[in-house]
C-alpha positions as CSV (number, residue, x, y, z in Angstrom):
1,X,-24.3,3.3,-5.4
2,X,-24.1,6.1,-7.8
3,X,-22.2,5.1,-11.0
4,X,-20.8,7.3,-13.8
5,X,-21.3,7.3,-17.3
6,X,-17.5,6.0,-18.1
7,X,-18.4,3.2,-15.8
8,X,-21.4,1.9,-18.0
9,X,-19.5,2.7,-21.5
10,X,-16.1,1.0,-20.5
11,X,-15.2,-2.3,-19.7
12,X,-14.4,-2.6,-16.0
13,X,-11.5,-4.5,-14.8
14,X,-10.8,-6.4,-11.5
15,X,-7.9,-8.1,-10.8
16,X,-6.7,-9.8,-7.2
17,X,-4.3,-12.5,-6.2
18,X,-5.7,-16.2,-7.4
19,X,-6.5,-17.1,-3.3
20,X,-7.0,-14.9,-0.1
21,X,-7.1,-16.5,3.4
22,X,-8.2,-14.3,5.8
23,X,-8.2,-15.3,9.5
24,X,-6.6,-14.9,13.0
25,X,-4.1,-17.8,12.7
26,X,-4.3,-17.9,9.3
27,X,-0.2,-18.1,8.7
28,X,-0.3,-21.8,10.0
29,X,-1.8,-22.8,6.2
30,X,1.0,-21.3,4.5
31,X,2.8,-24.7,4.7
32,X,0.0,-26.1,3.0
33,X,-0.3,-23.9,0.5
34,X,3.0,-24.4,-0.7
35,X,2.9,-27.7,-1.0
36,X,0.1,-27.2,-3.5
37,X,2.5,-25.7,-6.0
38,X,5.2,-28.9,-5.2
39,X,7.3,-26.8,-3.7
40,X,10.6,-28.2,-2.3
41,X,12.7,-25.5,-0.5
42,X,11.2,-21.7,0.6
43,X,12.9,-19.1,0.4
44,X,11.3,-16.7,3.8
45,X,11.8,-12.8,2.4
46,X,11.6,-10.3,5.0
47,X,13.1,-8.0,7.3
48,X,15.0,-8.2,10.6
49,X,12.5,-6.9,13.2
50,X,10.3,-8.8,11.4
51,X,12.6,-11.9,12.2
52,X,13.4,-10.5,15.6
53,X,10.1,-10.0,17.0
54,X,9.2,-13.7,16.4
55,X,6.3,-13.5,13.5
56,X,8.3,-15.8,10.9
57,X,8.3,-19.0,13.7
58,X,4.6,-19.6,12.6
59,X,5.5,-19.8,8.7
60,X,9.1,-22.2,9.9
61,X,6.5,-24.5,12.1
62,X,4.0,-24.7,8.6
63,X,6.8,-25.5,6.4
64,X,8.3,-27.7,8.6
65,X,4.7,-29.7,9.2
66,X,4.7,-30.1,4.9
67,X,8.2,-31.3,5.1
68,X,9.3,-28.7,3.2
69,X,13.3,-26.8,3.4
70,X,13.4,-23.1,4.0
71,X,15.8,-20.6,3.9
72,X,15.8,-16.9,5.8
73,X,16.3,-13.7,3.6
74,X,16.3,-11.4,6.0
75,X,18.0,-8.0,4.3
76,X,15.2,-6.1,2.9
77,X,15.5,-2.2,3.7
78,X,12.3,0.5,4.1
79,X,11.6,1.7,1.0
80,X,13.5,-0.8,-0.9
81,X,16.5,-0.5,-2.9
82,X,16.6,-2.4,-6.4
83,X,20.0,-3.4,-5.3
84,X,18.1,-5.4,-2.4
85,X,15.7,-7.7,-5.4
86,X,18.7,-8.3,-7.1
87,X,20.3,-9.6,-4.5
88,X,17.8,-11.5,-3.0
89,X,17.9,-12.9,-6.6
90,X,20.8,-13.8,-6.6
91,X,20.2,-16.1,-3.6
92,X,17.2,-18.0,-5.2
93,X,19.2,-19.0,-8.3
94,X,22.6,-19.8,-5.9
95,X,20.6,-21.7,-3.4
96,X,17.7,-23.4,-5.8
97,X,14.7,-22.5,-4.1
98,X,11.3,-23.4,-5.7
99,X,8.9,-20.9,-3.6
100,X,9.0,-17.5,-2.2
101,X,7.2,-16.5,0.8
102,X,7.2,-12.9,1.3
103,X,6.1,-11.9,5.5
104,X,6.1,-8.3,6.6
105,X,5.7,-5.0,5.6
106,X,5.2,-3.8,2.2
107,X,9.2,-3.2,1.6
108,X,9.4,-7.1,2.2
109,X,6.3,-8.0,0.3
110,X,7.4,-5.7,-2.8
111,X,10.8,-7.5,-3.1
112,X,9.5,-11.4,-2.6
113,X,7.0,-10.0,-5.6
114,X,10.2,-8.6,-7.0
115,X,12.5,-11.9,-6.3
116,X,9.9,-13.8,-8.0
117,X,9.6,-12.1,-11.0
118,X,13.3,-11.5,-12.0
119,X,14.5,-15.2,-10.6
120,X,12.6,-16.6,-13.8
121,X,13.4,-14.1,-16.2
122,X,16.2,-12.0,-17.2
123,X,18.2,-9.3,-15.9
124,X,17.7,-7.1,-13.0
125,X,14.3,-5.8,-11.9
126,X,14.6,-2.3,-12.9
127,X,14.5,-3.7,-16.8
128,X,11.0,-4.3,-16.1
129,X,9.9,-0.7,-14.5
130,X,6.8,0.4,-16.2
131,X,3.3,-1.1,-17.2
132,X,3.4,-4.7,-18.6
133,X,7.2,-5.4,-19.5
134,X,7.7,-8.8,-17.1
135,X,7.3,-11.4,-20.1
136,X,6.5,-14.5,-17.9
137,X,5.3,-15.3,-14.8
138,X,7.8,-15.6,-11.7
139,X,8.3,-18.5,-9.1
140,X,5.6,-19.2,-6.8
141,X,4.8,-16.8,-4.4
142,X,2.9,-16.2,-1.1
143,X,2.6,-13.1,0.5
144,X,1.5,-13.0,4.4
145,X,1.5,-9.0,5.9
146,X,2.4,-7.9,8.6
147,X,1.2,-4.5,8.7
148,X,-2.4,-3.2,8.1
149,X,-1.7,-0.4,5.2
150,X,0.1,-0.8,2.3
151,X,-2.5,-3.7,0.6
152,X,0.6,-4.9,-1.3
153,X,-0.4,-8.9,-1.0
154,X,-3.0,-8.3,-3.4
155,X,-1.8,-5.6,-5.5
156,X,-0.3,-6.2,-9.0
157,X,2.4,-3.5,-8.2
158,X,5.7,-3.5,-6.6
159,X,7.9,-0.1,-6.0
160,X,11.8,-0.1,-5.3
161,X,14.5,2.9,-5.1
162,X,16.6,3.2,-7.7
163,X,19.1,5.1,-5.9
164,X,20.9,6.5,-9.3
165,X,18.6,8.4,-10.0
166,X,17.1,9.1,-6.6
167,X,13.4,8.2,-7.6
168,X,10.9,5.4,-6.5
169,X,10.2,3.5,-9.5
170,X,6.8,0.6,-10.2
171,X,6.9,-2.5,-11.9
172,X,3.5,-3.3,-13.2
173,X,2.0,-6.9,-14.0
174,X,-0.4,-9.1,-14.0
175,X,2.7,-11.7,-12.8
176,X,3.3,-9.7,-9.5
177,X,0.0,-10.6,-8.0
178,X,0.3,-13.4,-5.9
179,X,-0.4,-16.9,-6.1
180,X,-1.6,-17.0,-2.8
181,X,-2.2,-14.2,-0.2
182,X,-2.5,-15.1,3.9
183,X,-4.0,-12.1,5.9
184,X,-3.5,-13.0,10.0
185,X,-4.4,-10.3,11.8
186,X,-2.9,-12.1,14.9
187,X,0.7,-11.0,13.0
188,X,-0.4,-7.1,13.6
189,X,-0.6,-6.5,17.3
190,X,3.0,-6.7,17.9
191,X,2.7,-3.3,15.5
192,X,3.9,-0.2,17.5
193,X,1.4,2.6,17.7
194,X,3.2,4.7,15.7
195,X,3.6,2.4,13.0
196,X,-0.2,1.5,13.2
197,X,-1.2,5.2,12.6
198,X,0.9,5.2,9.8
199,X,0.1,2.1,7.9
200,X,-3.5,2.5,8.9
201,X,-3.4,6.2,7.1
202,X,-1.3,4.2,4.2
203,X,-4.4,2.1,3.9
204,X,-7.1,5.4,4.0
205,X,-4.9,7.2,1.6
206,X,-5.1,4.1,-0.5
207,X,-9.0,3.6,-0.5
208,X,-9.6,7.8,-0.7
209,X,-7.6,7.9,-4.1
210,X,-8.8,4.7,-5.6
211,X,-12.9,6.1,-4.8
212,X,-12.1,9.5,-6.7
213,X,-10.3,8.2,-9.2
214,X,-11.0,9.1,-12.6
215,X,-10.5,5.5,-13.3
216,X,-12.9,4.4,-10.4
217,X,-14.8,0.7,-11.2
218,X,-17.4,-0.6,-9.9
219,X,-15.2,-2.9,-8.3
220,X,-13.2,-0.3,-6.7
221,X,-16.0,1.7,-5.5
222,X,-17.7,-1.2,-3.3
223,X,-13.9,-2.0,-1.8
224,X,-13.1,1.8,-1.1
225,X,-16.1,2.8,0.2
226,X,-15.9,-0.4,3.0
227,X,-12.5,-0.1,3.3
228,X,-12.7,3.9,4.4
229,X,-15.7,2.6,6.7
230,X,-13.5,-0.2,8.3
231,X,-10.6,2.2,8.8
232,X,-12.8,5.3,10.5
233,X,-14.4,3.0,12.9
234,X,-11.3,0.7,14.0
235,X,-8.0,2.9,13.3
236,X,-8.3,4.9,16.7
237,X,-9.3,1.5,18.2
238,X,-6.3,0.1,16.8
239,X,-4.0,2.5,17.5
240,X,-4.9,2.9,21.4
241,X,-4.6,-0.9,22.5
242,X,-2.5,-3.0,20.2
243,X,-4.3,-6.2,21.5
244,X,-7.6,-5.2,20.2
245,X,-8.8,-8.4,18.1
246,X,-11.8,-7.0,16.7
247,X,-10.1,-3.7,15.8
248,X,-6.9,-5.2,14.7
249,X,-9.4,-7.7,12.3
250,X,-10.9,-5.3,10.8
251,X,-8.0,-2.9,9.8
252,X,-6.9,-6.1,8.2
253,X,-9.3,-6.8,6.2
254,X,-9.7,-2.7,5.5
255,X,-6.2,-2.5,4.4
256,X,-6.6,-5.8,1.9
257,X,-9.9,-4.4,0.6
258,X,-8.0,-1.0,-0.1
259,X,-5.0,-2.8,-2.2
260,X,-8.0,-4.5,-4.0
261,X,-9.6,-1.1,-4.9
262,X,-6.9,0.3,-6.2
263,X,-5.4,-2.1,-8.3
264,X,-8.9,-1.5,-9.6
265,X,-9.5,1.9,-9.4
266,X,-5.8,3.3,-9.5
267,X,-4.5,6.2,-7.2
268,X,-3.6,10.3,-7.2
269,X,-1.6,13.0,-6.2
270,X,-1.3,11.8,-2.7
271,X,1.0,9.5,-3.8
272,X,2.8,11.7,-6.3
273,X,3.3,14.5,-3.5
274,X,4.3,12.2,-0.6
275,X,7.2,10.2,-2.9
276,X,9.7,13.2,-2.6
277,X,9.2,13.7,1.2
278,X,9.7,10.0,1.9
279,X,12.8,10.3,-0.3
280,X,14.3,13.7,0.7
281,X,13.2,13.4,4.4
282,X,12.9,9.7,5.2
283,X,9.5,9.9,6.2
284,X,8.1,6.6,5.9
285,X,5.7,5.9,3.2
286,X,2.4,5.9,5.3
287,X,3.4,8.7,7.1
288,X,4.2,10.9,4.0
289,X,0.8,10.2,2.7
290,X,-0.7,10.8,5.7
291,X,0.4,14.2,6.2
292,X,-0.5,15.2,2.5
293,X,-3.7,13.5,2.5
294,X,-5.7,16.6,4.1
295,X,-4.0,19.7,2.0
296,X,-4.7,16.9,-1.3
297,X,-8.4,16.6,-0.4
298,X,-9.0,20.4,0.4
299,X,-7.4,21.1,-3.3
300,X,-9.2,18.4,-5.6
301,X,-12.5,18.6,-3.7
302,X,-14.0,20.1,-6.7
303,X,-13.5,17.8,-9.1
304,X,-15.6,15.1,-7.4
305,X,-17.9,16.7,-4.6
306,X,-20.2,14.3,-4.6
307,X,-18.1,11.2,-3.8
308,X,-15.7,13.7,-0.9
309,X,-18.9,14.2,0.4
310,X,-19.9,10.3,0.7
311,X,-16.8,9.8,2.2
312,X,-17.2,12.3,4.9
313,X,-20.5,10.7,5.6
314,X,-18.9,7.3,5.6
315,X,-16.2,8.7,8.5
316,X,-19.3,9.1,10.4
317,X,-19.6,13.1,10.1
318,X,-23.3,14.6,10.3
319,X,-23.6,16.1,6.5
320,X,-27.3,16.6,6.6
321,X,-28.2,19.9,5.8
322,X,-24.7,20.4,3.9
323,X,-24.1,21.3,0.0
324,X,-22.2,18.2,-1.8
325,X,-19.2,21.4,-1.3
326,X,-19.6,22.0,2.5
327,X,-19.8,18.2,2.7
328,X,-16.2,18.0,1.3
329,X,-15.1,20.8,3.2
330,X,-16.0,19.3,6.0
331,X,-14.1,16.1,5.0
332,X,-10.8,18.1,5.4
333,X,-11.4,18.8,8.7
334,X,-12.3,15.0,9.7
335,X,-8.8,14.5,8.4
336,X,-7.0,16.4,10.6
337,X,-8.6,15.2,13.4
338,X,-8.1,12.1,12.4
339,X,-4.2,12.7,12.0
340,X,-4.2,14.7,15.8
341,X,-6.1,11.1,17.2
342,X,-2.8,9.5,15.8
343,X,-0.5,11.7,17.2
344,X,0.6,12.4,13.6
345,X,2.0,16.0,13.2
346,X,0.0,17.8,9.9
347,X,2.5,20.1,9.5
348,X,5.6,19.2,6.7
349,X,7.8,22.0,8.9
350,X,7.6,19.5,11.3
351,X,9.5,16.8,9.4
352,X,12.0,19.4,8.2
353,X,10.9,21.6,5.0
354,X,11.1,24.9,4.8
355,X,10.0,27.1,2.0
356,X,12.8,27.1,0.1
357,X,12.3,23.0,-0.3
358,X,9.4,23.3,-2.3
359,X,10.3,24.3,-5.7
360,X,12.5,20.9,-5.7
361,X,9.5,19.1,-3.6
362,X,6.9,19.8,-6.7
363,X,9.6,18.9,-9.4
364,X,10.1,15.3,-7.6
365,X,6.4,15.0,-7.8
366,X,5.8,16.2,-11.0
367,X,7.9,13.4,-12.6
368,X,5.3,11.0,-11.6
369,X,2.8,12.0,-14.2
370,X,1.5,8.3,-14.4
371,X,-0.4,9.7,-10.7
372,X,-1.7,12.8,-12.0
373,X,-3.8,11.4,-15.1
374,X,-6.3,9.1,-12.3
375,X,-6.5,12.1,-10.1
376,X,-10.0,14.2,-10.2
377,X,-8.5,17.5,-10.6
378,X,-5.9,18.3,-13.0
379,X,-2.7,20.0,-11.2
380,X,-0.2,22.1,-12.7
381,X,3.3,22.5,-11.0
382,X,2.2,26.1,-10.0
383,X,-0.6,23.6,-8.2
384,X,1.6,21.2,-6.6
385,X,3.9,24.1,-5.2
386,X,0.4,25.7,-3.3
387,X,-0.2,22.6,-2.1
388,X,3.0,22.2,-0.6
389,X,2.9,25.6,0.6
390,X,-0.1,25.0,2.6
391,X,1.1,22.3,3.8
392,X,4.4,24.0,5.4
C-alpha cells in the first residue's frame, strides 16, 4: 500500500484496548474476564431497550457462573448527557462496585468508559474534556457492543452533551480504552433495519475519514481500507435480513476495525458537520454522518484523489480507465446509492433545515476545529456553509 512521506519521517502510533474477543457467543466470557481483575460486584451500564430486548441475560448468566454480584444501570440516554456519567457515578461510589461492564450502543459504552474514569478520580467528567487531562486510570472496564458502527469498545474516546452550552464535548485518554473489549455479533441481529443502516454508515464514515486523514498511519490505513471493504460487501446484506450470520459477522468486525483506525488515524469534517444536525435536529449520530458523508467527499476529493479513488475501487466500482479525479467523482455517486440501498434520505430538507438554518449549522460546526486540522482539505466557514447548501 502506498505510504506518504510523513508516514516514513514520523513516529506512528497504534493504540487499542489491552484484549479483544471476537466471536458469535463471545458475551458468555465476560464473566470470566472479570474475574481476572478480582472483581467482586459489576455494575451492568446500559440502556433500556437494551435491557428490554433481552441482550444483558447473557452477561447476568456469566457473572453469575464466576460468582460475581451485579447491579443494573440502566439510564443512559442517546447522545449522552454529562449529567447521565455523573450520575451513574454517583451509583458506583454509593453501591461499591469494583467493575464496570458497559453493553450496548455507543451512548452506553461512552458513559461505562465515562463511569470508569471519574469513579477513581475527582470531580465530574466534564473537568476532564479535552486531550490527556484524566490523571489516572479508572475502574476496570469491559465493553461488549451491541451495535455495528460507532467502534467505541476500542476507541480511546468518549463524547457526552453538555447541555449548558448545547455542544457535544470528547474526553481523550489513554485510560478510556478498555481493559477488555467482547465483540458478539450474535448481540446484533435483534438491530432494527433502520438502526443497522445507520450504525453501519457510522462505521463507513468512521473508516472514510480515518483513510484520508492527514494523520493517517500505517496502522490506520490497513484497518480502513478492510474495514470500508467489510462494510460495502455486507451492509446491504445486513440491512435486508437481520439474521444474516455471516453478514452480521462481518459488520462486526468492520465496525471494530474502523474504531481501531481512527483512534489511529483520527477523523474529519464529517463529523464536525453532522454534530449540529444531531443536536439541533435529533438525528441520530450515524444517521447525521451518513447523510453528510456524500456532500463531504464531493468537497475534499481534491485533497487526496488518490486514496478517494482506492476507496471507490474498494466499494467494488469499475475505475479502470478513470483519472485518480473521475475515480473520486465516481466515489460520490457510490455513496448515494449506497444511502438509497438503506433507505436513508440524502437530503438535510428532509430532516427539517431550511436555508435559513445554515448560517447557525456552519457556526456549530466550526467550533469543532480539533476535526478540521486531520481533514484533507482545509475548509473555511464560507466552505462549510456550501457544503451545507448542497446538501439542502
Amino acid at each position: 500500500m502506498e505510504k506518504n512521506i510523513s508516514m516514513m519521517t514520523k513516529v506512528n502510533t497504534f493504540q487499542s484496548p489491552n484484549k479483544i474477543k471476537l466471536g458469535n457467543g463471545a458475551v458468555s466470557h465476560v464473566g470470566k474476564e472479570a474475574d481476572k481483575f478480582g472483581a467482586k460486584k459489576a455494575l451492568i451500564v446500559t440502556d433500556e431497550g437494551v435491557v428490554k430486548a433481552g441482550l444483558v441475560s447473557g452477561v447476568e448468566e456469566s457473572l453469575k457462573a464466576q460468582e460475581i454480584d451485579f447491579g443494573i444501570f440502566d439510564k443512559v440516554e442517546a447522545e449522552p448527557p454529562a449529567r447521565i456519567v455523573d450520575e451513574c457515578t454517583r451509583v458506583v461510589r454509593d453501591k461499591g462496585y469494583d467493575i464496570i461492564i458497559g453493553i450496548g450502543g455507543g451512548s452506553s459504552l461512552d458513559v461505562a468508559k465515562g463511569t470508569s474514569i471519574v469513579a477513581a478520580n475527582k470531580g465530574k467528567i466534564l473537568d476532564y474534556a479535552g486531550v490527556d487531562l484524566v490523571p489516572r486510570r479508572g475502574l476496570p472496564k469491559i465493553l461488549i457492543p451491541t451495535t455495528a458502527g460507532t467502534g467505541s469498545e476500542v476507541t480511546r474516546v468518549l463524547v457526552v452533551s453538555d447541555e449548558a452550552e448545547n455542544i457535544k464535548k470528547a474526553i481523550y485518554s489513554d485510560f478510556v480504552l478498555a481493559d477488555v473489549a467482547i465483540v458478539d455479533p450474535l448481540l446484533t441481529i435483534s438491530m432494527p433495519p433502520t438502526v443497522t443502516a445507520d450504525t453501519g454508515m457510522d462505521a463507513l464514515v468512521h473508516a472514510i475519514e480515518a483513510y484520508v486523514s492527514v494523520n493517517a498511519t500505517p496502522f490506520s490505513d490497513v484497518l480502513a481500507i478492510e474495514a470500508i471493504y467489510l462494510i460495502a460487501e455486507n451492509l446491504p446484506a445486513a440491512y435486508a435480513k437481520a439474521e444474516n450470520i455471516e453478514a452480521r459477522f462481518n459488520m462486526s468486525l468492520a465496525a471494530t476495525l474502523a474504531g481501531m483506525a481512527f483512534t489511529s488515524g483520527g477523523l474529519g469534517v464529517v463529523h464536525a458537520l453532522s454534530n449540529p444536525l444531531g443536536i439541533e435536529y435529533h438525528l441520530t449520530h450515524g444517521r447525521s454522518n451518513a447523510v453528510m458523508l456524500p456532500y463531504v467527499v464531493d468537497c475534499n476529493k481534491i485533497g487526496s484523489l488518490n486514496k478517494y479513488a482506492h476507496i471507490t475501487q474498494t466499494m467494488g466500482e469499475n475505475i479502470e480507465g478513470l483519472s485518480a479525479y473521475q475515480a473520486a467523482e465516481k466515489l460520490v455517486t457510490c455513496l448515494n446509492r449506497l444511502l438509497e440501498i438503506l433507505n436513508i434520505p440524502t437530503k438535510i430538507s428532509a430532516y427539517g433545515v431550511s436555508r435559513k438554518d445554515i448560517p447557525k449549522l456552519a457556526e456549530g460546526s466550526m467550533k469543532l476545529s480539533r476535526l478540521f486540522v486531520p481533514n484533507p482539505r482545509n475548509l473555511t466557514e464560507e466552505d462549510v456553509k456550501n457544503i451545507y447548501t448542497s446538501a439542502l
